[in-house]
N, C-alpha and C positions, 0 to 999 in steps of 0.2 A: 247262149245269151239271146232273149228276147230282139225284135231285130227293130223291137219302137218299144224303150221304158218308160218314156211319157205318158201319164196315169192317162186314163181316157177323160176322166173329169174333168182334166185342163183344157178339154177341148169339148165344151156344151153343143147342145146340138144345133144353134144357131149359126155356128160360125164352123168353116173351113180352113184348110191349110190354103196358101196362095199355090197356084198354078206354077210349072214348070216357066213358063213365057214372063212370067211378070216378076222374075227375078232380074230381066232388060233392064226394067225398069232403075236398078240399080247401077248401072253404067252411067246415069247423073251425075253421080258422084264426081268424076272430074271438071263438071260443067261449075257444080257447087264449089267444090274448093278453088278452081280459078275466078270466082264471082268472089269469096272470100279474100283470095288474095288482091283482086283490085281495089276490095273496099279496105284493105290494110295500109294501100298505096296511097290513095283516096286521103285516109283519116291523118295520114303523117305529113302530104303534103299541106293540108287545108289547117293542122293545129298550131295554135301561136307560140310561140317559143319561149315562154317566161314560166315562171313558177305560179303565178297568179291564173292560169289558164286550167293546173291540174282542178277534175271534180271535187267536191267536199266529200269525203268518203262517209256520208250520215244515213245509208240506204241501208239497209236490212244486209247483218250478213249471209251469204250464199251459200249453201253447201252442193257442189257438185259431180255426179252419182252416175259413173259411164254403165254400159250396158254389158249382155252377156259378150261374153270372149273379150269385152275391150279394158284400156287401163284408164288412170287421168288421163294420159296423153290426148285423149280421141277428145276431151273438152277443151283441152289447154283455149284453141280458138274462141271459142264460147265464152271460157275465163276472163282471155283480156277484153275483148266487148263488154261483158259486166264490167271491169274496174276502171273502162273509161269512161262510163256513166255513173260511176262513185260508188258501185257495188264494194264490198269486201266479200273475196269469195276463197272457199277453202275446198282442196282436195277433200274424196273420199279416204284415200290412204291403198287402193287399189292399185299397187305401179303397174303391172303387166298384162292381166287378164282378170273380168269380173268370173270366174269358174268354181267359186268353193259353194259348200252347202249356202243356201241363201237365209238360213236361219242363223248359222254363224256370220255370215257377211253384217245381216239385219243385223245383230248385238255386238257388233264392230263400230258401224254408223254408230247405234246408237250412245255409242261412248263417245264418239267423235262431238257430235252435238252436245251432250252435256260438257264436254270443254269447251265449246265454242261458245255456248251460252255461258259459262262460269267465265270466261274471258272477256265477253261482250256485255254481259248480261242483258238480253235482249235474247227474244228466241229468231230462232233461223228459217229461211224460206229454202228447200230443198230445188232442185232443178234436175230428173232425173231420166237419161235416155233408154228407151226399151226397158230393159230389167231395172235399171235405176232407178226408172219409176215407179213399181212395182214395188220395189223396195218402199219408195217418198212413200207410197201410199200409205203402205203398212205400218208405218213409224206416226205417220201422220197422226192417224188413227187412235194407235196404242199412246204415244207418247204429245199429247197438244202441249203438255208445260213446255215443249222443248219445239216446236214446230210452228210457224205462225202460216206457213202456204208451201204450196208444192204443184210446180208447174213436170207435168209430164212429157216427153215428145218420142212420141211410137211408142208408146206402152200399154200392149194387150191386156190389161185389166183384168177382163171378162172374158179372156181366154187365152193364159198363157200357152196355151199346148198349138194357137191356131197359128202357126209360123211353117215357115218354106222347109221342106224335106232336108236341104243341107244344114239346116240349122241341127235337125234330127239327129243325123249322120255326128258331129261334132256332139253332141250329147250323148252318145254310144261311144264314144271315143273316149271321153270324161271317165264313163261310166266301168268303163273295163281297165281304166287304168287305175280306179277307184281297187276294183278286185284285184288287181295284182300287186297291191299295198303301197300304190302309190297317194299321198294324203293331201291336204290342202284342194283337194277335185267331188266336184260331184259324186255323190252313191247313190246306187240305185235308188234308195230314198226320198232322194232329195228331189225325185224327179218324178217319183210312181208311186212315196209311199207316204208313210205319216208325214214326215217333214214339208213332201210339197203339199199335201191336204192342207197344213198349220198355216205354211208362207202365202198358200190362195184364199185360204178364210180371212187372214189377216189385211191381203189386199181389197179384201169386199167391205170388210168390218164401215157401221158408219163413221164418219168424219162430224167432228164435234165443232158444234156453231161457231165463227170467230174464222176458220180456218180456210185461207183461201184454195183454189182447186183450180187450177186450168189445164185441158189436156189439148195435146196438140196432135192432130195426124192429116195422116197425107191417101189421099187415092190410089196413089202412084208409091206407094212402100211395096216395094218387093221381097218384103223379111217374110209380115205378118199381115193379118186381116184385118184394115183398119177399122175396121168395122168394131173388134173387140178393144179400139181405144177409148170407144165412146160409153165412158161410165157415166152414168145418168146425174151424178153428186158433183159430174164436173163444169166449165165453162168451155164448151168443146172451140177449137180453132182450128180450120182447115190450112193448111200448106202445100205447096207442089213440089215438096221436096222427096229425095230417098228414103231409104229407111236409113241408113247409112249417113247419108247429106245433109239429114237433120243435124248434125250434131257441128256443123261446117258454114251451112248456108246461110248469108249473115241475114236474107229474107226472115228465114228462123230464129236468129237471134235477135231480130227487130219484137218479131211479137214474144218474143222469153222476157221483153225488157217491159216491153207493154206488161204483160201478165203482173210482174214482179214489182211495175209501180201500181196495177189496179187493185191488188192485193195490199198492199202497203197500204193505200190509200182508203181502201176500207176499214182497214184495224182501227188506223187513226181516228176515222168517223163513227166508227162504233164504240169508240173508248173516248172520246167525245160525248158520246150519248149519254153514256154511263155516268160521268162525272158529274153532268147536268143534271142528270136523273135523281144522283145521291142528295 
């Protein structure tokens, strides 16, 4: 067994793996989710106790889309921040681990969203960490009748292959238990061969006018190279979160909520346009 299946593709020659040392950088993490937990404290002491205080749930539904190795759980936090600012927001359907082919993943979501919109009727704003959004992108793209924006946070774009060596390690692991007919994981494919050629063409593909884009990343991510979050189609937003903390740090969730009404608030204005224009 090869001892790196990640195609070299996924890693252009602009961008590197992150260094051994700035995987520190992910020990924030406990910083983030105790800053998390006091703004929980924070938001239940300070809200008015009647029924007339809940939001109007009239905001774009959510769909959100955790990262590689992780489940919903790792959003749940993310979750109720959107729905105390009137989001409606829906699991990807991932309980335990993001780890299957990400082409089958992709045609997973994208069922999920056509029931969301058939429910809503309205299309969906994606929210999606690391791989999540990798995925957002890619659906984005293919699918706009079902998509109206998709906010990224640490999503290597432009170079999913340029991530920390233990990420590596965990994808060898995937990849051999693939071979030994264990299913629902990674194959070597999906990682070095046509499959991840398909899922990296598909995250580059352009983004059709209408569709909002904001990618979020951090200096201080010790996954990946943030460098390859900065896709040119997007509205980049720096943070000093982890790679990890992103998904926790209510900082992060401040600007997921910004993004989510700047987006909003453009459709509106452009479908404004349109009616006046008719």
């Amino acid at each position: 067994m090869k001892k790196n299946p990640v195609a070299s593709f996924l890693l252009p020659d602009d961008f590197r793996r992150p260094p051994l040392v700035r995987m520190l950088h992910e020990g924030r993490l406990v910083g983030e989710a105790s800053r998390h937990a006091v703004r929980g404290v924070t938001d239940r002491r300070t809200r008015t106790p009647y029924a007339g205080s809940h939001p109007v749930r009239d905001a774009d539904p959510v769909l959100l889309v955790p990262g590689f190795m992780a489940g919903d759980y790792t959003l749940a936090a993310l979750g109720r921040t959107l729905r105390r600012e009137g989001f409606r927001t829906y699991r990807a359907g991932i309980m335990l681990a993001n780890k299957s082919c990400t082409l089958d993943t992709a045609e997973m979501l994208e069922a999920r969203l056509e029931a969301i919109v058939a429910r809503r009727e309205q299309r969906v704003q994606i929210v999606g960490h690391s791989l999540g959004g990798m995925l957002a992108r890619g659906l984005a793209a293919r699918r706009p009748d079902l998509v109206s924006g998709i906010v990224t946070m640490g999503s290597p774009v432009l170079a999913p292959g340029a991530h920390h060596r233990a990420l590596g390690v965990l994808v060898l692991g995937l990849v051999g238990l693939s071979k030994v007919g264990v299913g629902g994981v990674m194959t070597e494919t999906c990682v070095g061969g046509d499959c991840a050629l398909q899922s990296f063409e598909e995250a580059k593909l352009e983004l059709p006018e209408g569709i909002g884009y904001t990618a979020i990343y951090s200096r201080n991510d010790g996954i990946i190279d943030w460098r390859a979050c900065l896709d040119p189609a997007a509205e980049h937003v720096e943070v000093r979160a982890s790679h990890v903390g992103m998904a926790v740090d209510p900082r992060v969730s401040d600007q997921v909520l910004s993004a989510l009404a700047a987006h909003r608030a453009r459709a509106q204005a452009q479908a404004g346009l349109r009616i006046a224009s008719a």
